[in-house]
C-alpha positions as CSV (number, residue, x, y, z in Angstrom):
1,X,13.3,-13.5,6.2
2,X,10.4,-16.1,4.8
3,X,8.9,-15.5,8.5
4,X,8.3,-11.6,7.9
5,X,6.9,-11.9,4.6
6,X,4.6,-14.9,5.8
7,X,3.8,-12.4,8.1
8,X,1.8,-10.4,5.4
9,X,-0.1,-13.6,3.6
10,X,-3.9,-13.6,5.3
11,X,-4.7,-17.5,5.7
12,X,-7.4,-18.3,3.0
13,X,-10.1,-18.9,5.3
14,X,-9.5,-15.3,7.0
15,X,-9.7,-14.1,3.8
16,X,-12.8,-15.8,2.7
17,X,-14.3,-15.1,5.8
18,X,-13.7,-10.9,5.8
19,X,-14.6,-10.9,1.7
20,X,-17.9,-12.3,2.3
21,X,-18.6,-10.2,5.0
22,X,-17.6,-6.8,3.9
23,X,-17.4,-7.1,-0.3
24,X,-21.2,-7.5,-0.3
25,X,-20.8,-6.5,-4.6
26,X,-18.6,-9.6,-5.4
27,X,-20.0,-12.1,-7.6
28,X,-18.8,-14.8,-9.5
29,X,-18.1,-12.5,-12.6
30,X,-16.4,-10.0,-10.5
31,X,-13.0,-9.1,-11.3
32,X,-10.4,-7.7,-8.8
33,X,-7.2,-5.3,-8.9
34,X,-4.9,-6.3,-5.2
35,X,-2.4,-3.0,-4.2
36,X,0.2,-4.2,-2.4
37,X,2.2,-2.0,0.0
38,X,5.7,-3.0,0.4
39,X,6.6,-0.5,2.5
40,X,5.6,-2.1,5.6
41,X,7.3,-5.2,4.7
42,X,11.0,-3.4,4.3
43,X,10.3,-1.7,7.7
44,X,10.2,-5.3,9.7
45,X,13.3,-6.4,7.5
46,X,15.3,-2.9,8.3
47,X,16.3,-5.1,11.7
48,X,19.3,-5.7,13.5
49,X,18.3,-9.8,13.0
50,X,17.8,-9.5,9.5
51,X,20.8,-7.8,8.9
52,X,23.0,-10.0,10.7
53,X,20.9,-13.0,8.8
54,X,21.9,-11.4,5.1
55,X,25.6,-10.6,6.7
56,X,26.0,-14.1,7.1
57,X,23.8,-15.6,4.8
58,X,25.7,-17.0,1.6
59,X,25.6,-15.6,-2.3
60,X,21.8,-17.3,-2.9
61,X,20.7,-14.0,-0.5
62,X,19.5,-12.4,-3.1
63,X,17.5,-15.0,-4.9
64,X,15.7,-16.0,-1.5
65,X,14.5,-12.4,-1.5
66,X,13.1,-12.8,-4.8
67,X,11.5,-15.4,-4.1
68,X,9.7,-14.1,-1.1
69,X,8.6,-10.8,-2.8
70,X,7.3,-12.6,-6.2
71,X,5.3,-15.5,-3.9
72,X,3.3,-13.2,-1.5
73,X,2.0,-11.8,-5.5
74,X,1.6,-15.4,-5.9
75,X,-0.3,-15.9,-2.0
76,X,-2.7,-13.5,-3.5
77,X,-2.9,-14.9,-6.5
78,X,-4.2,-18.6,-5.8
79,X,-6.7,-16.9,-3.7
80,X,-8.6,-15.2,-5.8
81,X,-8.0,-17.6,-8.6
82,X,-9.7,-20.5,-6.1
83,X,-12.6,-18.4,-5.9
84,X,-12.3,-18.0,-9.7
85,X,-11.8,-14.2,-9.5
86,X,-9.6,-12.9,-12.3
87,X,-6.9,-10.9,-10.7
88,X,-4.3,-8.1,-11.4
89,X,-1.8,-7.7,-8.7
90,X,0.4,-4.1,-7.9
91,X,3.3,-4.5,-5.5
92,X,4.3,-0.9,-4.6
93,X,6.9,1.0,-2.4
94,X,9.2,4.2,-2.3
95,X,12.3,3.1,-4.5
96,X,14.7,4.5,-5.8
97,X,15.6,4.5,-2.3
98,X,17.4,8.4,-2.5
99,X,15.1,10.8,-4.9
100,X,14.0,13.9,-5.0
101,X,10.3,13.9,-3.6
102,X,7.6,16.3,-4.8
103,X,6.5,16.8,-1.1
104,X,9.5,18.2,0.0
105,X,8.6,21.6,-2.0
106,X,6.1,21.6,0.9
107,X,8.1,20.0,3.7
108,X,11.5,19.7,3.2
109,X,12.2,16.6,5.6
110,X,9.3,14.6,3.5
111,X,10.6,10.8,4.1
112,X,14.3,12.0,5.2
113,X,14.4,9.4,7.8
114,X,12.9,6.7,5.1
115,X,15.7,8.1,2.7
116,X,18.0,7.4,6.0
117,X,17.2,3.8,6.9
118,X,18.1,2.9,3.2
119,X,21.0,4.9,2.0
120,X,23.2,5.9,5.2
121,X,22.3,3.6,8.4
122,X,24.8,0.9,8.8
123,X,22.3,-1.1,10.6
124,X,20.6,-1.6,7.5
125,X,24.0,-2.0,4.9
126,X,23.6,-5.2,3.3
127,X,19.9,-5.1,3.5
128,X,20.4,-1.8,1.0
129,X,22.2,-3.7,-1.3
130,X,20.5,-6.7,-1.1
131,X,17.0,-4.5,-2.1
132,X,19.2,-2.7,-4.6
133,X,20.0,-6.1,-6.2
134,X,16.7,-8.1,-6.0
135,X,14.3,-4.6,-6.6
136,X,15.3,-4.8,-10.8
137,X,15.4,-8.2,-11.2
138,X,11.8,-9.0,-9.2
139,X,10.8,-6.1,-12.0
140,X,11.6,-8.0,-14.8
141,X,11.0,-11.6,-14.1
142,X,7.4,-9.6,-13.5
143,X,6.9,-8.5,-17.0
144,X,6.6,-12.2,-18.1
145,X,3.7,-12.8,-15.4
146,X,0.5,-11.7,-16.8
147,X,-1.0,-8.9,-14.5
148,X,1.3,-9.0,-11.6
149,X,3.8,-5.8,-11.5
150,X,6.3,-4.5,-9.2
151,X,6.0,-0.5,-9.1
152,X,8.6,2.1,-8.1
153,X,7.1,5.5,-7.5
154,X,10.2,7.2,-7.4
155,X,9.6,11.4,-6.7
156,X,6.5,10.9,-5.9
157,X,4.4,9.4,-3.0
158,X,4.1,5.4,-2.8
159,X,0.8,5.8,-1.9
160,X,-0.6,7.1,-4.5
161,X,0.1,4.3,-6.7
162,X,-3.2,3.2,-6.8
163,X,-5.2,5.8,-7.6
164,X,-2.6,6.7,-10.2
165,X,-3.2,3.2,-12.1
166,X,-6.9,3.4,-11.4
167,X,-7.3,6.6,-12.7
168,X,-5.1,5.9,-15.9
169,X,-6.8,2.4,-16.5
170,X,-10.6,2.6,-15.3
171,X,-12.2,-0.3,-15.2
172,X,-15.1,-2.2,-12.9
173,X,-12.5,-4.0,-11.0
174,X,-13.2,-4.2,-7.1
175,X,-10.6,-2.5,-5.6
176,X,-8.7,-4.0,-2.4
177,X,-5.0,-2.6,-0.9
178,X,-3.2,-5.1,1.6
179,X,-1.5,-2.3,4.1
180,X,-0.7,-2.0,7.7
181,X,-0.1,1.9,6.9
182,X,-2.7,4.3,8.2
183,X,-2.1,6.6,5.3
184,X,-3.6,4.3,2.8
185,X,-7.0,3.7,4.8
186,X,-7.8,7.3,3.1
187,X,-8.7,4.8,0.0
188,X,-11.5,3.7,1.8
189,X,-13.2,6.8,0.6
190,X,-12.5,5.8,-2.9
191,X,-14.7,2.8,-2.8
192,X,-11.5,0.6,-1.9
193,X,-11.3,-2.3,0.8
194,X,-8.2,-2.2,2.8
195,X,-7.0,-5.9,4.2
196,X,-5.2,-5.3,7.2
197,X,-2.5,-8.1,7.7
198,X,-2.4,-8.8,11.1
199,X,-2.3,-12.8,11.0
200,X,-5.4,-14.8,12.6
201,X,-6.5,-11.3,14.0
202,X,-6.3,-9.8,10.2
203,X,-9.1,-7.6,9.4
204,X,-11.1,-5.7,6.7
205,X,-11.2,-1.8,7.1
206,X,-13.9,0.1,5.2
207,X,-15.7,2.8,5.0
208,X,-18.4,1.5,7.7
209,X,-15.6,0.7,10.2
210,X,-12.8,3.2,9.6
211,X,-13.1,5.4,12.3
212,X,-13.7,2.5,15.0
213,X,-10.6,0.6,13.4
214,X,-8.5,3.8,14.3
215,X,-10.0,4.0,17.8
216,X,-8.6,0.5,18.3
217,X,-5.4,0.7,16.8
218,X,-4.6,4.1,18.7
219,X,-6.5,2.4,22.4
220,X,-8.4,5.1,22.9
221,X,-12.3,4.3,24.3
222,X,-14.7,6.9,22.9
223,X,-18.4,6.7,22.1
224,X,-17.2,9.6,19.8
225,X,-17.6,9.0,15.8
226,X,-16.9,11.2,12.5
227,X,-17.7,11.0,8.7
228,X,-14.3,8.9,7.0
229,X,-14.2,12.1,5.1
230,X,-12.5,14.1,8.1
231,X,-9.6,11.5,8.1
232,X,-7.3,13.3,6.0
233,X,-7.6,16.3,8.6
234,X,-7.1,13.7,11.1
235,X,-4.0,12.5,9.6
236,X,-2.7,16.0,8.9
237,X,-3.2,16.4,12.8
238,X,-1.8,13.0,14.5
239,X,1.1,13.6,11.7
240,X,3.6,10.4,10.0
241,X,6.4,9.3,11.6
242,X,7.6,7.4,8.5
243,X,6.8,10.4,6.3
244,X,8.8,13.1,8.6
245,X,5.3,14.5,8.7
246,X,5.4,16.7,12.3
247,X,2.2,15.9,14.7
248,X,0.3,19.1,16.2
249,X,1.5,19.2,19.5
250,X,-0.7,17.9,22.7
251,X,-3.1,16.5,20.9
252,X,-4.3,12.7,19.6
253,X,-7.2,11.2,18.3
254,X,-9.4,11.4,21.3
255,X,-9.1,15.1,21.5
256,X,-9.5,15.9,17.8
257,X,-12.6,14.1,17.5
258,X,-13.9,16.2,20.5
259,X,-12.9,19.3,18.5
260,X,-14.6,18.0,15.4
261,X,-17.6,16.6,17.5
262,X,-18.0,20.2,18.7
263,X,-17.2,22.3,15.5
264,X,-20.2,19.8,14.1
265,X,-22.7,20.1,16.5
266,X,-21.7,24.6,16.7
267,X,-22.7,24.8,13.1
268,X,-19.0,25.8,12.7
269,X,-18.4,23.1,9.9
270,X,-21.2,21.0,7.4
271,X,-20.9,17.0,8.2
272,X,-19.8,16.7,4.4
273,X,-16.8,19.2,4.8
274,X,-13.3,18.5,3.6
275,X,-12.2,21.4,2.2
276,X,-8.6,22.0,4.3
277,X,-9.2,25.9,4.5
278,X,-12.2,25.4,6.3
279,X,-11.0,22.6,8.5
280,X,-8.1,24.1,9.6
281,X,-10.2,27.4,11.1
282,X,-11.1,24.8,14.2
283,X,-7.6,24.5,14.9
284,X,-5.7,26.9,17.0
285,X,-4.4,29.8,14.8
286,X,-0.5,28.8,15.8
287,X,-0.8,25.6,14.1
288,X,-2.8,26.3,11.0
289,X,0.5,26.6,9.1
290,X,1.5,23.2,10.1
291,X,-1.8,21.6,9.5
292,X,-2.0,23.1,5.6
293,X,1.8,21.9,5.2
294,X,0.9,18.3,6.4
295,X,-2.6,18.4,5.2
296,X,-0.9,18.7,1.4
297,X,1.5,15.9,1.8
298,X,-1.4,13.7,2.9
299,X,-4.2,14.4,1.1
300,X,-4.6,12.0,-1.8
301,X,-6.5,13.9,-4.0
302,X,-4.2,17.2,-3.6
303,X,-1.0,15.9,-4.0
304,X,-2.8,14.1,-7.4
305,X,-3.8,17.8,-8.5
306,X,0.2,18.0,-8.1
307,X,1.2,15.5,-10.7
308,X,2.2,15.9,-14.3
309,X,2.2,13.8,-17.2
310,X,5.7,12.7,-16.6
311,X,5.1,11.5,-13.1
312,X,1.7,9.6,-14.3
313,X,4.2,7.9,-17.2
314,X,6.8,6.9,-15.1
315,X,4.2,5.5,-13.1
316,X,2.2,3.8,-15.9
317,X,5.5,2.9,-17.9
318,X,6.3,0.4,-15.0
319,X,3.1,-1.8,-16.1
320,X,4.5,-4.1,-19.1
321,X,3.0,-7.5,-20.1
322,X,5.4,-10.1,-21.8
323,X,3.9,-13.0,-21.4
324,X,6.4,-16.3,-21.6
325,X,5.8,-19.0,-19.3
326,X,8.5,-21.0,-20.7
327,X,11.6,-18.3,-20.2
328,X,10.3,-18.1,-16.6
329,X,10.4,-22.3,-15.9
330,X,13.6,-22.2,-17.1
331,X,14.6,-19.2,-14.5
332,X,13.1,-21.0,-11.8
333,X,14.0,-24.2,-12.7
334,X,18.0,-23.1,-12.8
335,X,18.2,-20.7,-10.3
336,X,15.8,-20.6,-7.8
337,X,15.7,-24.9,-7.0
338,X,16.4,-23.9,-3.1
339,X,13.7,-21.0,-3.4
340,X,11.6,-21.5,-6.2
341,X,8.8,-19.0,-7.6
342,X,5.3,-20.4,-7.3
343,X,4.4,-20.1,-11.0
344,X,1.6,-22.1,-11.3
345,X,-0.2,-19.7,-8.6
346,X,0.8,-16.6,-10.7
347,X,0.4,-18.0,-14.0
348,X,-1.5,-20.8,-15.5
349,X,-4.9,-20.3,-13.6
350,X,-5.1,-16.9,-14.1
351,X,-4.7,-17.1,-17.8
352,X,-7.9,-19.7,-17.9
353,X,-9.7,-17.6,-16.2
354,X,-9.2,-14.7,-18.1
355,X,-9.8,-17.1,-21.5
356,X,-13.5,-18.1,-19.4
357,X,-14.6,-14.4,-19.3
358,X,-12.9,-13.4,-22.3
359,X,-16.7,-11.9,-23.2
360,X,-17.6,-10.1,-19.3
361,X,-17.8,-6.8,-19.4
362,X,-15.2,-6.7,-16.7
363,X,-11.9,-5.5,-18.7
């Protein structure tokens, strides 16, 4: 189980190597908010050889789990602290596991098989009840760690986590997501920096380099490029497995940059466009429905226009600051001796840090 989430924790020379080369507006006074998406995570542990592991594994299951989740936070953590960047951290994902999602007022099926894998498969059982178990507690032992939360976003997407908190709490943080899920690269067009976990071959995607990243990660060759602001209306076309979100038939990326390439150099649509309405018109009339439909459980900034006070407070609710250092060494020290919680990475440096620059306007 260690070996999936080690899977996710970029080696700090990767890391310094992509930051200096794309995060050109980092100084030493900088200060930095990390998204983490879980969601990628439970997909490698929803496996036949995880399963069997937790079947087997004895009654300190649970805390192992805990363990892992709290010290890829902590991976993180020590990072930026080493390069004496103040840091809040955001681990994110779809949980409770069976809710009733906004989307599916638009598409009913939004993240049925999600909803599947982690209430009804019996290939992922004790996996379910293992999350179930660890999920609440991670939560808590949180609130005592000074800017490190864990969020459930319940009814609404996952993903939209991070503009919720950024919205509700602006500030002149630099902005990074750690994803391997196409659907958050949209961020890019907020001014974020998506890290791309992917080991020694990890790699920054931008604004610069979206389109060319997605060329690579679907193997298609194409001297064919578009603005980042089309890749909404790309999405909405290649569709989301994990979201139950239907692909427009016979078609992938290749093709629908042609179409866009044409539609661009016909006058039919303005480089700057992403307006869905007028998108959608370069689409065959048959699939227009579909594309609308999948274009508004995509779209960051629609399904935002979507949310109410309630689902901004349940969001921001989940951010809660304790503080005591000592109540967590006791936890660690009593129940987590085979899997202990790196605290002084979450804790200790961060706090100095934050007592250094107590006076930067970076809040």
């Amino acid at each position: 189980m260690e070996a999936i989430f080690n899977m996710f924790k970029v080696k700090y020379v990767k890391l310094d190597e992509l930051i200096m080369r794309h995060c050109k507006e980092i100084n030493p006074d900088s200060r930095v908010n990390l998204f983490i998406n879980l969601e990628p995570i439970l997909r490698k542990l929803a496996s036949a050889n995880v399963e069997e592991y937790l079947r087997v594994k004895s009654d300190d299951k649970s805390l192992e789990m805990i363990s892992c989740i709290i010290n890829l936070a902590a991976h993180y953590r020590l990072f930026f602290t080493k390069n004496k960047l103040y840091s809040r951290i955001y681990m994110y994902l779809s949980y409770p596991f069976k809710t009733s999602y906004k989307n599916r007022m638009i598409n009913p099926n939004y993240r049925k098989a999600y909803e599947h894998k982690f209430t009804k498969d019996s290939k992922t059982i004790v996996l379910t009840k293992t999350l179930d178990a660890v999920l609440p507690f991670v939560k808590t032992i949180l609130e005592y760690v000074e800017g490190v939360y864990l969020i459930g976003a319940d009814s609404i997407e996952s993903s939209l986590v991070p503009q919720v908190i950024t919205k509700e709490f602006p500030t002149n943080h630099i902005n990074f997501i750690l994803s391997s899920d196409k659907y958050d690269y949209q961020y890019v067009n907020k001014g974020f920096y998506i890290i791309r976990p992917k080991q020694d071959e990890s790699y920054m995607v931008t604004q610069e380099n979206l389109i060319d990243n997605i060329k690579l990660e679907e193997k298609i060759v194409t001297d064919i490029s578009v603005g980042t602001n089309f890749y909404p209306f790309i999405l909405s076309l290649l569709g989301d497995k994990y979201r139950n979100i239907e692909k427009i038939k016979k078609i992938g990326l290749s093709g629908i940059l042609k179409m866009l390439n044409k539609a661009l150099q016909e006058n039919i649509i303005g480089k700057d466009v992403s307006n869905i309405n007028i998108l959608s018109k370069i689409v065959r009339e048959e699939y227009r429905p579909l594309v609308l439909s999948n274009f508004y459980c995509i779209d960051i900034d629609t399904q935002m226009q979507m949310l109410n006070v309630k689902d901004i407070y349940d969001i921001t609710k989940q951010i809660v600051d304790k503080f005591d250092n000592v109540s967590l060494k006791k936890i660690n020290d009593e129940y987590f001796r085979h899997y202990p919680i790196y605290l002084l990475e979450l804790t200790d440096a961060n706090k100095l840090l934050k007592k250094k620059k107590r006076t930067n306007v970076f809040i």
